[in-house]
C-alpha positions as CSV (number, residue, x, y, z in Angstrom):
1,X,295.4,131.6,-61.5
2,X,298.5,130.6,-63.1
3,X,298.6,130.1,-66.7
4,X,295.2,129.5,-66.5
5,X,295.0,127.1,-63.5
6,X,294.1,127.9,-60.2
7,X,296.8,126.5,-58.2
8,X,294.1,124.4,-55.5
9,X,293.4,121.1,-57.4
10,X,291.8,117.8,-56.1
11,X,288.0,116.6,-56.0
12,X,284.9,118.7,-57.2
13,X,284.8,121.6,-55.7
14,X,282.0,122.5,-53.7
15,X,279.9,125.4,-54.5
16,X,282.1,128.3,-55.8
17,X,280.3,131.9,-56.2
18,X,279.1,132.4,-59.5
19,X,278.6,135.9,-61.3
20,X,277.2,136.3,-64.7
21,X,277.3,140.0,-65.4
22,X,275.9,141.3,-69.3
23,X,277.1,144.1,-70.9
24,X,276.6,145.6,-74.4
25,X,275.2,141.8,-75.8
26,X,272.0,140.6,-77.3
27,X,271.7,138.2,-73.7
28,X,272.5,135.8,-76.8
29,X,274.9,134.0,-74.6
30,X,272.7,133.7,-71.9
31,X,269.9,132.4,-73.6
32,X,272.6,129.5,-75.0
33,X,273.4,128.5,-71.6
34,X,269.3,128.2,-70.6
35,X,268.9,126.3,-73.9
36,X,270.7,122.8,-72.6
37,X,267.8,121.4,-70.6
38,X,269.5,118.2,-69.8
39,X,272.7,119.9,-67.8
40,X,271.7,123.6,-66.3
41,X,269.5,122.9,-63.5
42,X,272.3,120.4,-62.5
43,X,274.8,123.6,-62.9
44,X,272.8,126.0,-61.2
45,X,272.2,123.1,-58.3
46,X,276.1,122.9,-58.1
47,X,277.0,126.7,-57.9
48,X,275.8,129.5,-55.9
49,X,275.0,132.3,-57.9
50,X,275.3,135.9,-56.7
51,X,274.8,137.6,-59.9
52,X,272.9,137.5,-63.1
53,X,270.6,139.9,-65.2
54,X,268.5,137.2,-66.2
55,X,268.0,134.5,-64.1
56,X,268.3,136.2,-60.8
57,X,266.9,139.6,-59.1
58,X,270.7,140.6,-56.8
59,X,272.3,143.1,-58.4
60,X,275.0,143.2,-56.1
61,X,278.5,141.9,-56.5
62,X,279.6,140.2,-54.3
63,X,283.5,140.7,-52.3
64,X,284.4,137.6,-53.1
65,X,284.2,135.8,-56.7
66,X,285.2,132.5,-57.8
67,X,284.0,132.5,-61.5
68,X,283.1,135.4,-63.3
69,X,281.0,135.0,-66.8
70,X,281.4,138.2,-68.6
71,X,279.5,138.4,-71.6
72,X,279.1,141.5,-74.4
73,X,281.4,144.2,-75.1
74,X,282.4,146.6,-73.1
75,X,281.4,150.7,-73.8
76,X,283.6,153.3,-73.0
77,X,281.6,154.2,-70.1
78,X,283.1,154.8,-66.8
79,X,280.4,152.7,-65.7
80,X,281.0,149.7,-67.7
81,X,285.3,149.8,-67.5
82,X,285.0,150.1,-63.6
83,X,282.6,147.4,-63.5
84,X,284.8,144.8,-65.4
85,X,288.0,146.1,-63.0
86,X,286.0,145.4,-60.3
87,X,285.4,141.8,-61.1
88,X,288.7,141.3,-62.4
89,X,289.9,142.6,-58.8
90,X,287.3,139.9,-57.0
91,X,287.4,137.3,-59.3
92,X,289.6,134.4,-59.1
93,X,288.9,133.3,-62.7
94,X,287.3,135.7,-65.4
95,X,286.0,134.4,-68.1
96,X,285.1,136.2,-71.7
97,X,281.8,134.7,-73.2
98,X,280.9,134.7,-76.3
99,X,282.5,137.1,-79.5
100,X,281.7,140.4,-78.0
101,X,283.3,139.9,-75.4
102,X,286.1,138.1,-77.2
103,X,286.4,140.1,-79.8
104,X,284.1,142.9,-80.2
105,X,282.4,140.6,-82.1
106,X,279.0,141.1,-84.1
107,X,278.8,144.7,-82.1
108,X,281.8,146.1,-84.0
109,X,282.3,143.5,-87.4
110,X,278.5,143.0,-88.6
111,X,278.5,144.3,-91.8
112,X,276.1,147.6,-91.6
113,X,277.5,148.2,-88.1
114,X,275.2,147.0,-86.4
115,X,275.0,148.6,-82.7
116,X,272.5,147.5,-79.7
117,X,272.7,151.3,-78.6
118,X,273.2,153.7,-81.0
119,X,274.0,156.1,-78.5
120,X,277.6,154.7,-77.5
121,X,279.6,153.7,-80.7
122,X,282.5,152.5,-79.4
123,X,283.2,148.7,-77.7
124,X,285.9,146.9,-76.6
125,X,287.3,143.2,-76.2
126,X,287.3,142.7,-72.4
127,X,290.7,141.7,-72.6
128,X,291.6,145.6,-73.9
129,X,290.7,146.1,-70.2
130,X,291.6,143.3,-68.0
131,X,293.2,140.2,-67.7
132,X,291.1,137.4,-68.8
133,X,291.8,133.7,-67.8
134,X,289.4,131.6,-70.1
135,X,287.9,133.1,-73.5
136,X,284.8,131.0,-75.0
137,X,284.3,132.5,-78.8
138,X,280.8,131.5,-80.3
139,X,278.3,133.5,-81.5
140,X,276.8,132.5,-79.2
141,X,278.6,129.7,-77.9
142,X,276.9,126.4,-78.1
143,X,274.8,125.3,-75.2
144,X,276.8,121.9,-74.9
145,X,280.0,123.9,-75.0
146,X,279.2,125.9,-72.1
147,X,277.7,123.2,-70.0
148,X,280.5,121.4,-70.9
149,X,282.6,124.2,-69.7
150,X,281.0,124.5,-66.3
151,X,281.2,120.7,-66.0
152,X,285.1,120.6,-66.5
153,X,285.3,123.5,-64.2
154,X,283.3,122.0,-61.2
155,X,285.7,119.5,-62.2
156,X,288.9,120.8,-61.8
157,X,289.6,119.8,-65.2
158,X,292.1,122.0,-65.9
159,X,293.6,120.5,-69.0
160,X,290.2,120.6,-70.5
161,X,289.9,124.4,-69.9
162,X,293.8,124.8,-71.5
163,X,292.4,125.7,-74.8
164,X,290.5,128.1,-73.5
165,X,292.9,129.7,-72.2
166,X,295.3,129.9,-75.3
167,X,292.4,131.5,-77.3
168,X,292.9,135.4,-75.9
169,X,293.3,137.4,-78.4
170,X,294.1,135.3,-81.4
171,X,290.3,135.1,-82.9
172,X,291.2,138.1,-85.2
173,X,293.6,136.1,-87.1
174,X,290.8,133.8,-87.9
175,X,291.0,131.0,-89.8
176,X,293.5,132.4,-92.4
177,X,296.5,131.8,-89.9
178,X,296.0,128.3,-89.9
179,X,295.9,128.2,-93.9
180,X,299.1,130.4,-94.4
181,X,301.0,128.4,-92.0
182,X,300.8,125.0,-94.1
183,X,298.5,123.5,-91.4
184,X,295.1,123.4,-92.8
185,X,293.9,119.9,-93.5
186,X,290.8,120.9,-95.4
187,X,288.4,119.3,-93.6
188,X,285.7,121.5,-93.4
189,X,285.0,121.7,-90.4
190,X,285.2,125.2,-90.3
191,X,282.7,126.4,-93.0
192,X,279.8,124.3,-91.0
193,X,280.5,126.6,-87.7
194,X,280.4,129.6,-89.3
195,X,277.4,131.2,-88.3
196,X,277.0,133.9,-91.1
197,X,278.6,131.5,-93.8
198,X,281.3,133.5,-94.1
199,X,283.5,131.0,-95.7
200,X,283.5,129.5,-98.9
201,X,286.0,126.8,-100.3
202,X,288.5,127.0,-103.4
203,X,290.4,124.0,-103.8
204,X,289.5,122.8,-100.5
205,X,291.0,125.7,-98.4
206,X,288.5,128.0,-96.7
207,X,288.1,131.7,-97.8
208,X,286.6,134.6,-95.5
209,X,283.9,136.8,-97.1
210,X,285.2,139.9,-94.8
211,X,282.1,141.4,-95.3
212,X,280.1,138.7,-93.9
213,X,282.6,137.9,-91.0
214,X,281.9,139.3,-87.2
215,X,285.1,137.9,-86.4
216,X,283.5,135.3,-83.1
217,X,286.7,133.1,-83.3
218,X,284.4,129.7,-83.8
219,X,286.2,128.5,-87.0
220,X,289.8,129.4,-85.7
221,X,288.9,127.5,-82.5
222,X,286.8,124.5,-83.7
223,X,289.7,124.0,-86.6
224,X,291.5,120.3,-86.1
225,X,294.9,122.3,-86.1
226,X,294.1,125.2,-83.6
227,X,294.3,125.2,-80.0
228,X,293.2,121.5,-78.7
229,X,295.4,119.1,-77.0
230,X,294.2,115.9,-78.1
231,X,295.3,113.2,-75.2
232,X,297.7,109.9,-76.0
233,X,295.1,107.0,-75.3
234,X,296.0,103.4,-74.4
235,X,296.1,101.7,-77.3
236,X,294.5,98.9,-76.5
237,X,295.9,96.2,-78.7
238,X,299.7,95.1,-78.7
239,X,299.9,96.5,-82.1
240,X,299.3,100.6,-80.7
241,X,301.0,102.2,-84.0
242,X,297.1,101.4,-85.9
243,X,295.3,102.5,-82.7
244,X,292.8,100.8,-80.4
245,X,290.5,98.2,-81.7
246,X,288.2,95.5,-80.7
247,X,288.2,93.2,-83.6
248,X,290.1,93.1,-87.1
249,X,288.8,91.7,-89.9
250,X,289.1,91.4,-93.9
251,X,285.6,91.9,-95.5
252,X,284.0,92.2,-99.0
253,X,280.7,93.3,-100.3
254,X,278.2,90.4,-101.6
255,X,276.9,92.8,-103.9
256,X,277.8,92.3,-107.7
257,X,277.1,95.7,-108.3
258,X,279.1,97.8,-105.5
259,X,282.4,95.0,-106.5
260,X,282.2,96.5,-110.2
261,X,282.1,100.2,-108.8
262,X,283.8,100.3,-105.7
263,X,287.5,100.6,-104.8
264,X,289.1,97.5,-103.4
265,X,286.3,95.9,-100.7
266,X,283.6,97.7,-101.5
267,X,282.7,97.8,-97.7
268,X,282.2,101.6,-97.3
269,X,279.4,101.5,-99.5
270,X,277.6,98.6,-98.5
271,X,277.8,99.0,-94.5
272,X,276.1,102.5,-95.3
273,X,274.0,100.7,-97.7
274,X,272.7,98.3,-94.8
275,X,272.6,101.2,-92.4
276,X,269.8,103.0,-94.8
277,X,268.1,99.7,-95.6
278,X,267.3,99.2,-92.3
279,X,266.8,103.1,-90.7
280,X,270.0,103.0,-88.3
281,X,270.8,106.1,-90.1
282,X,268.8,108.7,-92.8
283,X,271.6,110.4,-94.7
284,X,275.6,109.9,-95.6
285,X,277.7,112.6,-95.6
286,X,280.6,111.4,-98.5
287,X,282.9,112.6,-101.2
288,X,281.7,111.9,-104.7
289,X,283.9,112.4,-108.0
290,X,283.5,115.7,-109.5
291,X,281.3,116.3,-112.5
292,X,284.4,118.9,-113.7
293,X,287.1,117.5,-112.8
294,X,288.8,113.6,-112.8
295,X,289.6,112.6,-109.7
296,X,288.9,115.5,-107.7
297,X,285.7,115.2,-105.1
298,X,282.7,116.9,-104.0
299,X,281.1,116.9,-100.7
300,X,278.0,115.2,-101.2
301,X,274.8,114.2,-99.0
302,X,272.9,110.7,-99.7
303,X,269.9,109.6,-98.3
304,X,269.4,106.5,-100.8
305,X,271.6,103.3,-101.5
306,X,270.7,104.6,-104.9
307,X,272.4,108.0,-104.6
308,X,275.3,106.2,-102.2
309,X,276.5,104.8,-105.6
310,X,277.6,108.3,-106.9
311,X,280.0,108.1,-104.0
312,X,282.0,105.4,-104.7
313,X,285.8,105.1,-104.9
314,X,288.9,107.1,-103.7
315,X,289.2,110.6,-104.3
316,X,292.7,111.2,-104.3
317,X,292.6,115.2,-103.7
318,X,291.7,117.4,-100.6
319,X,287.7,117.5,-100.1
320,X,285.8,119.4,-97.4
321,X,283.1,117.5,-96.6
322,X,282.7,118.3,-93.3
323,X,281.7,121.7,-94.3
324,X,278.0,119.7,-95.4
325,X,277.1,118.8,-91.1
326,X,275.2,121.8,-90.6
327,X,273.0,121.6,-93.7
328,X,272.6,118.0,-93.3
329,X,270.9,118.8,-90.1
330,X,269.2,122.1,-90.3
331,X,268.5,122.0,-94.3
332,X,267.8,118.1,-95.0
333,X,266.4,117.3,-91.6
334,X,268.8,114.6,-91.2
335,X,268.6,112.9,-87.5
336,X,270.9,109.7,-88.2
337,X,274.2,110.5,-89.6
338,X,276.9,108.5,-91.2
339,X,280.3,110.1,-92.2
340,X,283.0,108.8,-93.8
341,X,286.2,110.4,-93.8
342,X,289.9,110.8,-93.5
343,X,292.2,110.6,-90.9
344,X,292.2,114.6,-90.1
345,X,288.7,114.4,-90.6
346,X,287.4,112.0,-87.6
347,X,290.2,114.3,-85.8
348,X,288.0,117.0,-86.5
349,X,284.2,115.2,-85.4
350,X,286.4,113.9,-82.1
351,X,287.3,117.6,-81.4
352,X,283.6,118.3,-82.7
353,X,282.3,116.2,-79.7
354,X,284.5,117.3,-77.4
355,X,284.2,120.8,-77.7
356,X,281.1,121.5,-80.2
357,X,281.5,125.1,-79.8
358,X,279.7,126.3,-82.9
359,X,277.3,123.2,-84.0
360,X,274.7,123.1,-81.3
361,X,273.0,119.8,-81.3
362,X,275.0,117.9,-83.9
363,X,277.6,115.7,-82.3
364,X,274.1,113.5,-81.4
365,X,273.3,113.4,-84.5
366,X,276.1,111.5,-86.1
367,X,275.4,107.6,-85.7
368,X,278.3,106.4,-87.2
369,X,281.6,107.1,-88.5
370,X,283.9,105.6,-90.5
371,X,287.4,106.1,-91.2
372,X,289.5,105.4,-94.1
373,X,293.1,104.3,-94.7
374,X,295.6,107.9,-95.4
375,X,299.0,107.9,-96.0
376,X,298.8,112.0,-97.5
377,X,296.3,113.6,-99.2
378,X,296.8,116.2,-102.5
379,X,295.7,119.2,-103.8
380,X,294.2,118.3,-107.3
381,X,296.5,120.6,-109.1
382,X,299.2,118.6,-107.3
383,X,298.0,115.3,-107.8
384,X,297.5,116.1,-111.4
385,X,301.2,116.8,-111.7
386,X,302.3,114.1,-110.1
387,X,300.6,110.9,-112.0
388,X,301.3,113.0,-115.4
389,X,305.1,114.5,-114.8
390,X,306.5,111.1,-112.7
391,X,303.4,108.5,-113.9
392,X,303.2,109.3,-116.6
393,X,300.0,108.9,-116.9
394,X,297.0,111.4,-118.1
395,X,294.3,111.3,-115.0
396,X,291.8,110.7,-117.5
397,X,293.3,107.2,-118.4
398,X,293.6,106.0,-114.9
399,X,291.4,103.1,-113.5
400,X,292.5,103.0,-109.8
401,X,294.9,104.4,-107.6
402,X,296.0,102.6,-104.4
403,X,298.7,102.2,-101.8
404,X,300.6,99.5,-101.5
405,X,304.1,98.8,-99.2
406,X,306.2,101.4,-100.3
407,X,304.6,102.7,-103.3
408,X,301.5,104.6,-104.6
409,X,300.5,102.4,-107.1
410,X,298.2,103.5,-109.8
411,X,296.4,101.0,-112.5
412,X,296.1,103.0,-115.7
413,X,293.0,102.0,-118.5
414,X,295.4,100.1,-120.5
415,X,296.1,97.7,-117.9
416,X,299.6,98.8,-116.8
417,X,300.7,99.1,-113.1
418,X,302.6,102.2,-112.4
419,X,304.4,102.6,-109.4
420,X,305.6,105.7,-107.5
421,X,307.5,105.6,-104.4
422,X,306.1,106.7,-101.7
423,X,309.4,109.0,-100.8
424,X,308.7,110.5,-104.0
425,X,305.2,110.7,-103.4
426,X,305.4,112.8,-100.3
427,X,307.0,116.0,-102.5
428,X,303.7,116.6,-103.5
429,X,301.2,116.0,-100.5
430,X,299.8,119.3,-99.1
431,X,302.0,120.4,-96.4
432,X,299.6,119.8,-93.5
433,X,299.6,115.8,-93.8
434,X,303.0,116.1,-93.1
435,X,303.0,116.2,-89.5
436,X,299.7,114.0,-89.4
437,X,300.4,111.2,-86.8
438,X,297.3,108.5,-88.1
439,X,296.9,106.7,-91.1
440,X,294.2,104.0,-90.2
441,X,291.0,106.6,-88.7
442,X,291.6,105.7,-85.1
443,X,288.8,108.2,-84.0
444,X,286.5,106.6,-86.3
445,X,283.8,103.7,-85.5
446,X,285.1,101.4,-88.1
447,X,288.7,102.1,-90.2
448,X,288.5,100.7,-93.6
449,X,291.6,99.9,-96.1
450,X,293.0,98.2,-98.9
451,X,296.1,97.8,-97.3
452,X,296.9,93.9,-95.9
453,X,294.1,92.4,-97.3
454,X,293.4,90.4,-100.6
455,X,292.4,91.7,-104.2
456,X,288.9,92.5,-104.0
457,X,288.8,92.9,-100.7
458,X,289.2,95.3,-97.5
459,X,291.0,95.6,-94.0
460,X,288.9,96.7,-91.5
461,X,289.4,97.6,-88.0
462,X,286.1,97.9,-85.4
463,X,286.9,100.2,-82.8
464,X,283.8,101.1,-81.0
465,X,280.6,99.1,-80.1
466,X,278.9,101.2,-81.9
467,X,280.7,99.8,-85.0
468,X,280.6,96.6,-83.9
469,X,276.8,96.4,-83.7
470,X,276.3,98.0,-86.9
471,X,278.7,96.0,-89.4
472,X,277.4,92.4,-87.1
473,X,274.5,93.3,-88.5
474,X,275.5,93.7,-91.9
475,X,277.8,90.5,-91.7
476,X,274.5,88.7,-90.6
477,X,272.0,89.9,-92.7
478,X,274.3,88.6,-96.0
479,X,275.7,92.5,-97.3
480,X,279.2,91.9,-96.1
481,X,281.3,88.4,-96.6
482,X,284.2,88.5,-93.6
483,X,287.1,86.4,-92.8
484,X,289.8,86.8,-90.1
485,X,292.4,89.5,-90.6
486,X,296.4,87.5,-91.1
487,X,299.1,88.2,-88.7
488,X,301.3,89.2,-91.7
489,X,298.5,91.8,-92.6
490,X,297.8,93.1,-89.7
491,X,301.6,93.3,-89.3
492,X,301.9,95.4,-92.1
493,X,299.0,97.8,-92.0
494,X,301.3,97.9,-88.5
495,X,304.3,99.1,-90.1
496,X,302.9,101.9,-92.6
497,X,301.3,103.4,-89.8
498,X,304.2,103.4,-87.4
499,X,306.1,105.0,-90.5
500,X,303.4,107.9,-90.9
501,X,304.0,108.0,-87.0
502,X,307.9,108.8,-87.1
503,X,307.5,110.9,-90.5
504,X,304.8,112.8,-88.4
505,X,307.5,113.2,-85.5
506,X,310.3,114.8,-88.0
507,X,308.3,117.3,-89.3
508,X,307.1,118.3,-86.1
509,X,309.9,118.7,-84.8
510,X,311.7,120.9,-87.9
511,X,308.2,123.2,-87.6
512,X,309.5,123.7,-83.9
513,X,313.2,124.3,-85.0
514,X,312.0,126.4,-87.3
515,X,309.4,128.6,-85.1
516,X,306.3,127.8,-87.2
517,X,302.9,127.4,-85.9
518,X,302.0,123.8,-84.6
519,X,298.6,122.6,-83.1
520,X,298.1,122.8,-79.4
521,X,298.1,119.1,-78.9
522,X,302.0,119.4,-79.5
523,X,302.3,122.1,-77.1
524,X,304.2,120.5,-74.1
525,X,302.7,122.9,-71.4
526,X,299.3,124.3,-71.3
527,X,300.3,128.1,-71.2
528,X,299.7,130.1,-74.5
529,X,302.0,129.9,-77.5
């Protein structure tokens, strides 16, 4: 290993010798791995394994190890610490699954202390021990992500592996690094992995209950701005600064209704609307306008066109919404998701689906996404400053807020148009956006905007044929009026998102000058930061 690559490389490797080796754990891990039907007869077909307390009867290790699994903590037991230097001195690659092993984990951080055997009261972190190459935190670890793991390893997918290997031993800072540093983009994302619901949100940034934490690592991991290198992807189109797309379009609702209560197009609403009418999803997962505060939004789940109404319009202040996926699955039965989200957000579901660490089963379960239009996005009590100190303006006696070229414009009860520019604007964005690289959603299905297109109606950007499908259908069926997109639109939708771009670029690069934290995907090698 070097930096966490094995310095052979090339095609799938052919079968490398396995251990799995338990030690103080629940088997919790173990039974994850079992749990993913669909990939670990094909795993266990394409290694050979020695070693494992559950699935096989050897208990001998063998000389020679290519991938060692470790799971639990270890006890100070001369038993246990020679066994884990053992592997480490066979092993070509050692891997720590799960918290306990991570971390110590539920064996040492449950609240009540709760220990498998009360007779040894002491358990360390394998990497207190030995040198570990790859570190998967969970508690346990999804199924998918472990498969996945395997897969990428078989693989020799070592850039997929990379985050793994920046993980050691930074799990105990938890999520609360990635808040103090300026880089949380309050997402949510975080909250729904949390297995003992150990955060809670205040003003959109998550909060640790300590005594409900076991410390697994999953929200520091699965956060948007922790350790995930997020590749560059063709873009598809001349026109790469909005990302790729397959068609562009503008597009208004036919509804009377959603045009009265709807910002701009009123497309959001309706292509959700269509996708409930006709059962291509159950339940939205959306922001809706706080019952205590102007402007400021809720997370919200609606399983009606009816309720899908509370949802509509911008909410121009941070809202966790994605902190509502587990519930929407596991408390409201929800089979058929549609999100809607910013930017950071469909960062957040991409990473989701590439690495769904914590959220077994729930990637599948999200039929379609769609993105929305960000230049920066505000905490309330910022935003409330902002429209009253340099708008003047109450946020009570607004009507709309939009962006236009150059300027954040907002269009008070009275009828006036007041507008802020947007260099002004960006002294009171939260400090994560700055060194956001995407304003038009490009991991989303479908990116919708006000930008480019006429009054009363919306830019919109299919990306995946998933989208496609979906808003054909509601074009067809009469929900959605479209027309072609203009050059001179698209050109300037094109513009403000190569500016968020280079802005993006500048910050970055005075975090670096300045030694603060940055995401992985910045990192320029894969070796730990």
């Amino acid at each position: 290993m070097h930096d966490g690559v094995p310095v052979d490389g090339g095609a799938r490797m052919s079968k490398p010798v396995v251990v799995w080796v338990e030690l103080a754990a629940c088997s919790g891990c173990s039974v994850s791995f079992l749990d993913n039907h669909d990939s670990v007869g094909r795993i266990l077909e394409a290694i050979d394994l020695r070693y494992d307390t559950l699935i096989i009867d050897g208990r001998d290790i063998p000389d020679h190890i290519d991938l060692a699994i470790v799971e639990g903590g270890v006890a100070i037991t001369d038993k246990q610490i020679e066994l884990v230097r053992c592997i480490r001195r066979r092993s070509d690659v050692v891997v720590a699954m799960g918290a306990c092993a991570e971390t110590g984990g539920v064996l040492n951080y449950a609240e009540g202390n709760q220990m498998p055997m009360p007779e040894l009261d002491a358990y360390l972190p394998l990497h207190d021990l030995i040198e570990v190459d790859y570190v998967l935190p969970g508690c346990p670890p999804a199924s998918e992500a472990i498969a996945k793991f395997f897969e990428a390893y078989l693989d020799k997918d070592w850039a997929y592996l990379a985050p793994y290997n920046t993980i050691k031993g930074k799990s105990e800072g938890k999520i609360r690094d990635i808040v103090k540093m300026g880089l949380c983009v309050s997402c949510g994302l975080c909250g729904a992995t949390c297995p003992t619901n150990a955060i809670r949100f205040v003003e959109g940034k998550p909060v640790i209950r300590d005594e409900r934490c076991i410390i697994c690592g999953e929200c520091y991991f699965q956060c948007p701005r922790s350790f995930l290198r997020l590749e560059e992807r063709d873009p598809g189109t001349p026109n790469g600064s909005v990302g790729p797309y397959l068609e562009a379009y503008q597009m208004r609702t036919t509804s009377s209704t959603l045009r009265r209560a709807a910002q701009s197009g009123g497309i959001v609403t309706t292509l959700f609307t269509y996708a409930l009418d006709n059962n291509l999803i159950d339940g939205v997962i959306a922001a809706k306008k706080s019952e205590e505060s102007v402007w400021m939004g809720d997370p919200y789940i609606a399983t009606t066109p009816e309720e899908l109404l509370a949802t509509t319009g911008t909410k121009y202040s941070v809202c966790p919404t994605l902190n509502y996926l587990r519930d929407a699955v596991t408390t409201h039965g929800l089979g058929k998701l549609g999100i809607v989200g910013l930017p950071c957000q469909h960062e957040a579901l991409k990473k989701l689906d590439d690495y769904p660490l914590g959220l077994r089963h729930i990637s599948d379960k999200i039929a379609l996404k769609v993105g929305l239009f960000c230049t920066s996005n505000f905490r309330y009590n910022a935003m409330t400053k902002m429209v009253e100190e340099v708008g003047g303006v109450r946020p009570e006696d607004i009507r709309k807020i939009d962006i236009g070229a150059g300027s954040f414009n907002i269009s008070a009860l009275t009828g006036e148009l007041i507008k802020i520019p947007l260099d002004v604007v960006h002294n009171y964005e939260q400090e994560s956006c700055k060194i956001c690289p995407d304003f038009t959603s490009e991991y989303a299905d479908i990116s919708v905007g006000s930008i480019g297109a006429d009054e009363h109606w919306s830019t919109v950007f299919v990306r995946t044929q998933r989208g496609k499908e979906i808003l054909d259908g509601a074009v067809e069926n009469g929900y959605i009026d479209s027309r072609e997109l203009p050059e001179n639109a698209l050109k300037l939708v094109g513009k403000i998102a190569a500016s968020k771009r280079k802005k993006g670029a500048r910050y970055l690069a005075t975090r670096k000058d300045y030694g603060l934290l940055i995401p992985f995907r910045y990192v320029e090698t894969d070796s730990s930061t």
